[in-house]
Backbone as CSV, one residue per row, in Angstrom:
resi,resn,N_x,N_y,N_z,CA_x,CA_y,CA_z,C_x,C_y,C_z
1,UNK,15.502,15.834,1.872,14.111,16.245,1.782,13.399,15.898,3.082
2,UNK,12.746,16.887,3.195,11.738,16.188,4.656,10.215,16.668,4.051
3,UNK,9.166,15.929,4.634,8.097,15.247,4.168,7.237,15.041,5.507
4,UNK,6.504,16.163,6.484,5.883,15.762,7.471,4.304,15.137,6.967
5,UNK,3.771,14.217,7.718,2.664,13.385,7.367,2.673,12.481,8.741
6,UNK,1.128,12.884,9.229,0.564,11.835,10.477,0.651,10.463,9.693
7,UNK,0.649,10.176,8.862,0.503,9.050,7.664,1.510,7.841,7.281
8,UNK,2.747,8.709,7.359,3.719,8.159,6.610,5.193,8.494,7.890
9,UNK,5.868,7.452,7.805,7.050,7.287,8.620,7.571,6.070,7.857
10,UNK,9.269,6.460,7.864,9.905,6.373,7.314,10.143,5.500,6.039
11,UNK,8.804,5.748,5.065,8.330,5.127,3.661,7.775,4.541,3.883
12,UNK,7.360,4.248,5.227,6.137,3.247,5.285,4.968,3.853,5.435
13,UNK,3.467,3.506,5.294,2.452,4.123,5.244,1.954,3.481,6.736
14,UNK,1.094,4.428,7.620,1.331,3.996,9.425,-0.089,3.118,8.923
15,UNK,-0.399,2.427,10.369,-2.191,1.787,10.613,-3.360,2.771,10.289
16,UNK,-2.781,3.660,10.698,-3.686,4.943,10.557,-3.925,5.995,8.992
17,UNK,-3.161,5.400,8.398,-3.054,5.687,7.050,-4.246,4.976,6.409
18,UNK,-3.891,3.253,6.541,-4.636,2.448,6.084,-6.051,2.422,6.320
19,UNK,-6.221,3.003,7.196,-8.107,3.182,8.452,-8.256,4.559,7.129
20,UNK,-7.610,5.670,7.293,-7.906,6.996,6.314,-8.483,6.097,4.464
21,UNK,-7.419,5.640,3.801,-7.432,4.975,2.916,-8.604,4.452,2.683
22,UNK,-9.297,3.118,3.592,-9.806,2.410,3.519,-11.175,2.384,3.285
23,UNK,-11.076,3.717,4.974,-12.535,3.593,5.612,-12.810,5.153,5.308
24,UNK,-12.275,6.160,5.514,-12.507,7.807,5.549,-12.562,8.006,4.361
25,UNK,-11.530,7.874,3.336,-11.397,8.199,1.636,-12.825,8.086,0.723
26,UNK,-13.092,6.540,1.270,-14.513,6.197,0.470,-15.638,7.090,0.967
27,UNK,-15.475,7.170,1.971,-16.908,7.717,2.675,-16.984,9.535,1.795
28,UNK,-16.140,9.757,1.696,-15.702,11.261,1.311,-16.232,11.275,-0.629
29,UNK,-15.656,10.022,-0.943,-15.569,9.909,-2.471,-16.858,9.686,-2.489
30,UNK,-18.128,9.029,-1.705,-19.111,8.925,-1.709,-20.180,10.102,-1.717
31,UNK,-19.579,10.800,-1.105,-20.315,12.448,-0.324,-20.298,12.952,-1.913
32,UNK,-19.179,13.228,-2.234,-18.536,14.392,-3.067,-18.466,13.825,-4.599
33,UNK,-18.550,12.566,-4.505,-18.305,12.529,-6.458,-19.851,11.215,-6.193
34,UNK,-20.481,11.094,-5.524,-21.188,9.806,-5.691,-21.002,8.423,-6.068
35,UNK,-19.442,8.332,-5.398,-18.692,6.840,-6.493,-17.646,6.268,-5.274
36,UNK,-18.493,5.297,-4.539,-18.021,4.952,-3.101,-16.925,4.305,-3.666
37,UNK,-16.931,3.047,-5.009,-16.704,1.953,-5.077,-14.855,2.732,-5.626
38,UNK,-15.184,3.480,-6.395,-13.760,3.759,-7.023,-12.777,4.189,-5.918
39,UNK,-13.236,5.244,-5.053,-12.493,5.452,-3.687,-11.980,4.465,-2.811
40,UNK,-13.131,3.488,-2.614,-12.659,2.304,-2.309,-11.217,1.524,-2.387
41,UNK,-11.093,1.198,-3.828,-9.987,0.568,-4.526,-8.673,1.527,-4.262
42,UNK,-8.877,2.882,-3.753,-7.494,3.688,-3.427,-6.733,2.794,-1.650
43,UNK,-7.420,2.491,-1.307,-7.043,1.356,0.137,-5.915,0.149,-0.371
44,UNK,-7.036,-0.481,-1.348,-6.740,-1.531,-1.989,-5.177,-1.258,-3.051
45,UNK,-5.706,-0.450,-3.783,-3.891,-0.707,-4.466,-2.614,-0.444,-3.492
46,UNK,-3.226,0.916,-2.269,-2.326,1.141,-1.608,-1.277,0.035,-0.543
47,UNK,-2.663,-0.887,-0.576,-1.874,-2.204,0.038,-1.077,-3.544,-0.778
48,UNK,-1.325,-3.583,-2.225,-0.642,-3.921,-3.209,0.424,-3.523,-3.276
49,UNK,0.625,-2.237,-3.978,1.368,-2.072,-4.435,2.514,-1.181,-3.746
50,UNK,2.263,-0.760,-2.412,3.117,-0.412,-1.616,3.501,0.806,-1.615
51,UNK,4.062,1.401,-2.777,4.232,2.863,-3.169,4.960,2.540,-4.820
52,UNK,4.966,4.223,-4.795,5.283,4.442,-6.772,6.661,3.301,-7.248
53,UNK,7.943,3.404,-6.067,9.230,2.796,-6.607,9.008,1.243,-6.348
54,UNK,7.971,0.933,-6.035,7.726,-0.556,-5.799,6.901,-1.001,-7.206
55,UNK,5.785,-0.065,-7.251,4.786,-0.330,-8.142,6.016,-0.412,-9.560
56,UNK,6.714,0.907,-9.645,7.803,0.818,-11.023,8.486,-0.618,-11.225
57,UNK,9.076,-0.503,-10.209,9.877,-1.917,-10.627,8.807,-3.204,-11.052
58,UNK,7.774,-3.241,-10.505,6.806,-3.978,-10.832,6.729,-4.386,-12.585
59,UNK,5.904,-3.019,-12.823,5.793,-2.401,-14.348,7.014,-3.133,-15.118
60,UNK,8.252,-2.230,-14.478,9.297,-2.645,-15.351,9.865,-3.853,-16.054
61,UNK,9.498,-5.032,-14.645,9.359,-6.196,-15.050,8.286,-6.995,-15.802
62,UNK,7.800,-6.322,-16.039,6.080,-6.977,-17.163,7.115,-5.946,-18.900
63,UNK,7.884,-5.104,-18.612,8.063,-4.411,-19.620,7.493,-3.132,-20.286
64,UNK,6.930,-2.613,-19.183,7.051,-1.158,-19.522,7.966,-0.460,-19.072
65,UNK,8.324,0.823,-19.894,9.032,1.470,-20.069,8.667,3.074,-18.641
66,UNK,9.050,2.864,-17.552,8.062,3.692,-16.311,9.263,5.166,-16.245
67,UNK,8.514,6.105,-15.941,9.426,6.891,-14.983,8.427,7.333,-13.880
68,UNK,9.279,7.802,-12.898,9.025,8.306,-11.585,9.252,9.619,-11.196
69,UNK,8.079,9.810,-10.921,7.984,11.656,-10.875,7.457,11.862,-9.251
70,UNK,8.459,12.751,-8.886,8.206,13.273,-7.242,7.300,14.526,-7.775
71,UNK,6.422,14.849,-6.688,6.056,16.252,-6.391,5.709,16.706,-5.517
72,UNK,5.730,18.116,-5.307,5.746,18.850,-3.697,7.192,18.351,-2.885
73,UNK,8.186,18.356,-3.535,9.496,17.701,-2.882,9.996,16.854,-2.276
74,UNK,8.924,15.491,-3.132,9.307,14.413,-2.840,7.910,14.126,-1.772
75,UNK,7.338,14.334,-0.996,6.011,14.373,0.034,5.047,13.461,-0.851
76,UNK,4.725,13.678,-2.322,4.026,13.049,-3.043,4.801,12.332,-4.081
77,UNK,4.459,11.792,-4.722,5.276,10.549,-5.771,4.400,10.273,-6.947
78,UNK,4.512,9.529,-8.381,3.754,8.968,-8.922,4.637,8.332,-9.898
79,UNK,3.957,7.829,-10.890,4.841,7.118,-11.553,3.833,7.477,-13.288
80,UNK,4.822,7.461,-14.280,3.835,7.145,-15.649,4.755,6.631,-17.137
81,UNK,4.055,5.766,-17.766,5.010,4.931,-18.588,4.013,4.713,-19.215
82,UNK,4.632,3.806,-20.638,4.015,3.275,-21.719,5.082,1.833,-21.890
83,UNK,3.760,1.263,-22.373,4.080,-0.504,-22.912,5.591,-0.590,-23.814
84,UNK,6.171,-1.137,-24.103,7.408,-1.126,-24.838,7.259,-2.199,-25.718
């Protein structure tokens, strides 16, 4: 699969990702939905939790039951589960 993104190299998310995330995302979520604070927190988990196969294994170990869903061919990711 290939996956072009100024953003992202080789699963890692770049400096310049994190500045978009942090500082650009909110300002946008602010414009457009009036809700700086929730946009905000998209920076914040992104630096938690690293990405979807990190965040899963996470989950998995608290005991939920996760799967992992690619989309757009792998370029995007997510994850969704229930408690067990």
């Amino acid at each position: 699969k290939i996956c072009f993104s100024p953003f992202y190299f080789d699963g890692v998310l770049t400096l310049d990702s994190h500045f978009y995330l942090k500082y650009i995302i909110p300002q946008i979520g602010k414009h457009f939905a009036d809700d700086l604070e929730s946009y905000r927190m998209l920076g914040y988990y992104t630096e938690n939790f690293k990405n979807a196969s990190q965040f899963k294994r996470m989950l998995e170990e608290v005991g939920f039951e996760v799967e992992y869903v690619q989309h757009f061919f792998g370029c995007a990711t997510g994850i969704k589960g229930i408690k067990k």
